[in-house]
C-alpha positions as a LaTeX table, in Angstrom:
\begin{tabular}{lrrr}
\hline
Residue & $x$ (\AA) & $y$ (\AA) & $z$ (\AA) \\
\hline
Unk1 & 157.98 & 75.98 & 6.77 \\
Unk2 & 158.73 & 73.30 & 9.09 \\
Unk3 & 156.90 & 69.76 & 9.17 \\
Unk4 & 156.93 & 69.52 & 12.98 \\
Unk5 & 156.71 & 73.13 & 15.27 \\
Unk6 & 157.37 & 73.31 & 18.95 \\
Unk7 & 155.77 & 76.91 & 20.39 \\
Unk8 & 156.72 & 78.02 & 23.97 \\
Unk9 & 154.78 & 80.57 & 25.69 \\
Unk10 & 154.70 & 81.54 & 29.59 \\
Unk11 & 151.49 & 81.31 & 31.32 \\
Unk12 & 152.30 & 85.03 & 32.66 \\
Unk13 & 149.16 & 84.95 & 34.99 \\
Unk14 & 150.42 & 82.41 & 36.65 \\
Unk15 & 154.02 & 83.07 & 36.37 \\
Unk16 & 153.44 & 86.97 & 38.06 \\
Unk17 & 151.93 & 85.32 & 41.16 \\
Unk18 & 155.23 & 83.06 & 41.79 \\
Unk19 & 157.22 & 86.39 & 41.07 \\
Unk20 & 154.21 & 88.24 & 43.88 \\
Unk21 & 154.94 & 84.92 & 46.38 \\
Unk22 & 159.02 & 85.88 & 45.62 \\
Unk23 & 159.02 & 89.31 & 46.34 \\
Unk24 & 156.53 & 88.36 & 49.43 \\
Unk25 & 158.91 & 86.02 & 50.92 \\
Unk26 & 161.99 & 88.56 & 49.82 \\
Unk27 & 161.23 & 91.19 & 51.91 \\
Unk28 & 160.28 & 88.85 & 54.91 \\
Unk29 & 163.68 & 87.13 & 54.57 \\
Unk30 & 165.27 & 90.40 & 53.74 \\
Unk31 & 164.03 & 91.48 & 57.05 \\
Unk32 & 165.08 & 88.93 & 59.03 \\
Unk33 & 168.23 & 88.62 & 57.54 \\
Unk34 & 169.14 & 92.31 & 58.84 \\
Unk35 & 168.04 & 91.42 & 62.55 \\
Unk36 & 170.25 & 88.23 & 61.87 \\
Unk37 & 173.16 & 90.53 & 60.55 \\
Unk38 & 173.11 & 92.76 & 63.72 \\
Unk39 & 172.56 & 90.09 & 66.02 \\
Unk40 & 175.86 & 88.59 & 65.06 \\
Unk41 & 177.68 & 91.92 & 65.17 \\
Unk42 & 176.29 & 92.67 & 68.28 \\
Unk43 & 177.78 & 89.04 & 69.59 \\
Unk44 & 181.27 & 90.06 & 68.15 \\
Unk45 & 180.95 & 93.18 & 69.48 \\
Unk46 & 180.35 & 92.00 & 73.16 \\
Unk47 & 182.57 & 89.27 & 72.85 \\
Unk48 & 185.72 & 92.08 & 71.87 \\
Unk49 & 184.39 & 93.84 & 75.43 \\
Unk50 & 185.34 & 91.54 & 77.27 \\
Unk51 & 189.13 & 90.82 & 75.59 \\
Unk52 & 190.90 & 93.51 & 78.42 \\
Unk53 & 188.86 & 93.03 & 82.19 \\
Unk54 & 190.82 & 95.32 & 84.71 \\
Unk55 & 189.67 & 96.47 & 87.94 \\
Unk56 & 188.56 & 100.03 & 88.23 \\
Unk57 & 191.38 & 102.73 & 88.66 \\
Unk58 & 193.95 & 100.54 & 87.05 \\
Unk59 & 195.22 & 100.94 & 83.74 \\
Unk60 & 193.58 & 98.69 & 80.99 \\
Unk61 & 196.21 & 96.58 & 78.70 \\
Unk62 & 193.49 & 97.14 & 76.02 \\
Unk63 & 195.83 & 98.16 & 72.87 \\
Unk64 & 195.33 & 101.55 & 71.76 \\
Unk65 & 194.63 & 102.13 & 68.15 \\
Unk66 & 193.84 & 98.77 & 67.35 \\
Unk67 & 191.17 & 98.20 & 70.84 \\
Unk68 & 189.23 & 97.08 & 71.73 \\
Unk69 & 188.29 & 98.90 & 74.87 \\
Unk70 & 189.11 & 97.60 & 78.81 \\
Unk71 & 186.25 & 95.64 & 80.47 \\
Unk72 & 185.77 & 97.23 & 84.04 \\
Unk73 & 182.00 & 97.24 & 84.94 \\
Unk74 & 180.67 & 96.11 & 81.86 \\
Unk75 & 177.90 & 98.58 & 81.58 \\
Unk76 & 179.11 & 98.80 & 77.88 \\
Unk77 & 178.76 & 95.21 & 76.69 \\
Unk78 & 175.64 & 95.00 & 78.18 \\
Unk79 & 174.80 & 98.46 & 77.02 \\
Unk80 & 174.67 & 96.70 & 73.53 \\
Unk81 & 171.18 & 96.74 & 71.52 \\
Unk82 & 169.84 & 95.54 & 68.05 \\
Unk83 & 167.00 & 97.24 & 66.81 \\
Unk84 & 164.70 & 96.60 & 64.34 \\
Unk85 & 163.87 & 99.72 & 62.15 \\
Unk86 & 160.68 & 100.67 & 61.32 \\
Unk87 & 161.82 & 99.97 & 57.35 \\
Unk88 & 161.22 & 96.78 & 56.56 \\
Unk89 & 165.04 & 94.93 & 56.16 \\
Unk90 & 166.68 & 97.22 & 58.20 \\
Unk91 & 168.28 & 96.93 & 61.63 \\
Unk92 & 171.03 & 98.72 & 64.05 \\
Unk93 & 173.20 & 97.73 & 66.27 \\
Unk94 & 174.39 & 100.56 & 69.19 \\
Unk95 & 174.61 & 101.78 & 72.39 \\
Unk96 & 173.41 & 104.67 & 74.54 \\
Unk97 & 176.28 & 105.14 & 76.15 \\
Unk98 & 177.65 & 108.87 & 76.11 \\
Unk99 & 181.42 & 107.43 & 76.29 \\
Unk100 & 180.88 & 104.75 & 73.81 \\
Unk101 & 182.03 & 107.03 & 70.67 \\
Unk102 & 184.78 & 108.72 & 72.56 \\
Unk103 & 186.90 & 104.90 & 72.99 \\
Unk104 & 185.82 & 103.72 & 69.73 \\
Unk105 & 187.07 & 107.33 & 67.82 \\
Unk106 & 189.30 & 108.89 & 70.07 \\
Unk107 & 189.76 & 112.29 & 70.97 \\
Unk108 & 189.76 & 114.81 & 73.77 \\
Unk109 & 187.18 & 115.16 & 76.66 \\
Unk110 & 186.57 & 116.09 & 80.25 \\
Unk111 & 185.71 & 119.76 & 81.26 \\
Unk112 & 188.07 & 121.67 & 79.43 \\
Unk113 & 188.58 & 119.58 & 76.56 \\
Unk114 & 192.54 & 118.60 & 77.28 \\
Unk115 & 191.84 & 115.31 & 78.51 \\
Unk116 & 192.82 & 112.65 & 75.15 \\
Unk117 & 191.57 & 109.46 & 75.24 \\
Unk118 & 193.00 & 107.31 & 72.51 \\
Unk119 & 190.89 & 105.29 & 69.91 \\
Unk120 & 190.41 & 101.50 & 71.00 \\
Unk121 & 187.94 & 100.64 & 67.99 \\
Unk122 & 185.39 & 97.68 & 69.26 \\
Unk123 & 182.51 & 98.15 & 66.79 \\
Unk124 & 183.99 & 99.21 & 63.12 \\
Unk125 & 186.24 & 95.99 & 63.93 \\
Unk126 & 183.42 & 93.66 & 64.65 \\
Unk127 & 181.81 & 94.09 & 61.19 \\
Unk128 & 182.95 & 91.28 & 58.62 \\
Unk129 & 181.41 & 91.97 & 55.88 \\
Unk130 & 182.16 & 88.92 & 53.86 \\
Unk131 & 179.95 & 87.26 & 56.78 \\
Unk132 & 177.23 & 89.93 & 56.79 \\
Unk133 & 176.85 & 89.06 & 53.46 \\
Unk134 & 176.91 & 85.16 & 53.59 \\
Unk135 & 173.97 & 86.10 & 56.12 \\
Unk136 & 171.71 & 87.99 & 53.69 \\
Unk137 & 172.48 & 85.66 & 50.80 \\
Unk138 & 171.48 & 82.42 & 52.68 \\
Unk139 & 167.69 & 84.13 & 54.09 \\
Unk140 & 167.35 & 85.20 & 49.97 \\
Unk141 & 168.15 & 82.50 & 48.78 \\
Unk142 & 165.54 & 80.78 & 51.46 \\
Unk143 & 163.29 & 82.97 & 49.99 \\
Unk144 & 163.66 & 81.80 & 46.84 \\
Unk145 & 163.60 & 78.38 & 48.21 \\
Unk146 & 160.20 & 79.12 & 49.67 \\
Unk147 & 158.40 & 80.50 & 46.17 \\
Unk148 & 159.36 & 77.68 & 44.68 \\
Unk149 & 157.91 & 75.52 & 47.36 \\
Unk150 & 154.85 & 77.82 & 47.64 \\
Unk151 & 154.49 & 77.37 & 43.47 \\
Unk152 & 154.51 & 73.51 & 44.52 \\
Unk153 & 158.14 & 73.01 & 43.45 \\
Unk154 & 159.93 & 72.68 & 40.10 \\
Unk155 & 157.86 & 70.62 & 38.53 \\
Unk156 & 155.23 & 73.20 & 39.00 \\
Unk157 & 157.00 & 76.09 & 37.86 \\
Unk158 & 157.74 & 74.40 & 34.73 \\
Unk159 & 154.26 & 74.01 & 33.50 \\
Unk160 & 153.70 & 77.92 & 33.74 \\
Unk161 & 155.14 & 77.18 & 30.21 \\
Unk162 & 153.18 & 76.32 & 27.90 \\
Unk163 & 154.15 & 74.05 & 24.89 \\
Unk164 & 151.95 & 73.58 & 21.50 \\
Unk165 & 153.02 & 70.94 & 19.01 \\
Unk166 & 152.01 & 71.25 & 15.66 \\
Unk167 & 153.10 & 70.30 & 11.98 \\
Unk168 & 152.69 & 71.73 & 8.50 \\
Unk169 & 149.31 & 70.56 & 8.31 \\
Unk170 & 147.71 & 72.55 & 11.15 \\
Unk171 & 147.60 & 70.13 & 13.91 \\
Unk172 & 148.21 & 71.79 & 17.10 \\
Unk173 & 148.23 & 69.79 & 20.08 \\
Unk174 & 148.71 & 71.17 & 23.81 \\
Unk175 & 151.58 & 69.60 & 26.37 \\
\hline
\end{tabular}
């Protein structure tokens, strides 16, 4: 037996409301970190939309396989929208526009179905994920940063552990 003991326990009370104040400020920041992931596809998006402005009737210069699209009215850019799903931490970025699939796929259209328009992808371009995922990290990590804040810092957190001292004898004494 030891002359001097050091015991270590967690004060899990404690310690399982910082983890309730974590997941708390997770799914808020999880949340807002999808409506800050579409809103900056969306702006890529738009900002591809405009790459190719031609009149109307003219042919666009807008490369095809590679896109994006030709700007001619810009009902499509503008036609752009970021929703926020009912699901906590998720959002979408679209468009309602019928013709919007047809330029971004390809394929054939018009009446009898002989009429190919070739894919100019703007949208499947426009996603990065490695930034998409700087995104999310940075508002979990601020969630993080916020628990620990709530908890009243470090300092706090690290007396939800709980030393005893003691020594062969049977002294205990708290930290």
């Amino acid at each position: 037996m030891a002359d001097f003991e050091v015991n270590v326990s967690l004060d899990i009370e404690k310690f399982e409301a910082s983890i309730t104040d974590w997941s708390e400020n997770v799914r808020r920041q999880n949340r807002l970190g999808a409506i800050d992931a579409a809103e900056f596809i969306k702006e890529i998006v738009q900002e591809k939309l405009t790459r190719f402005p031609h009149p109307p009737g003219t042919p666009t210069e807008a490369p095809v396989m590679v896109g994006p699209v030709g700007f001619i009215t810009g009902a499509l850019h503008d036609s752009i929208r970021v929703v926020e799903m009912p699901i906590g931490g998720f959002a979408k970025v679209g468009t309602s526009k019928v013709y919007a699939r047809i330029h971004e796929l390809g394929g054939f259209t018009g009446r009898d179905g002989t009429t190919y328009i070739p894919p100019r992808p703007y949208f499947r371009t426009s996603i990065e994920e490695d930034e998409v995922g700087r995104i999310f990290y940075w508002h979990w990590k601020e969630a993080m940063d916020e628990a620990v804040h709530e908890a009243g810092g470090m300092a706090a957190l690290s007396q939800r552990l709980l030393f005893t001292y003691g020594s062969a004898k049977g002294m205990t004494f708290g930290a």
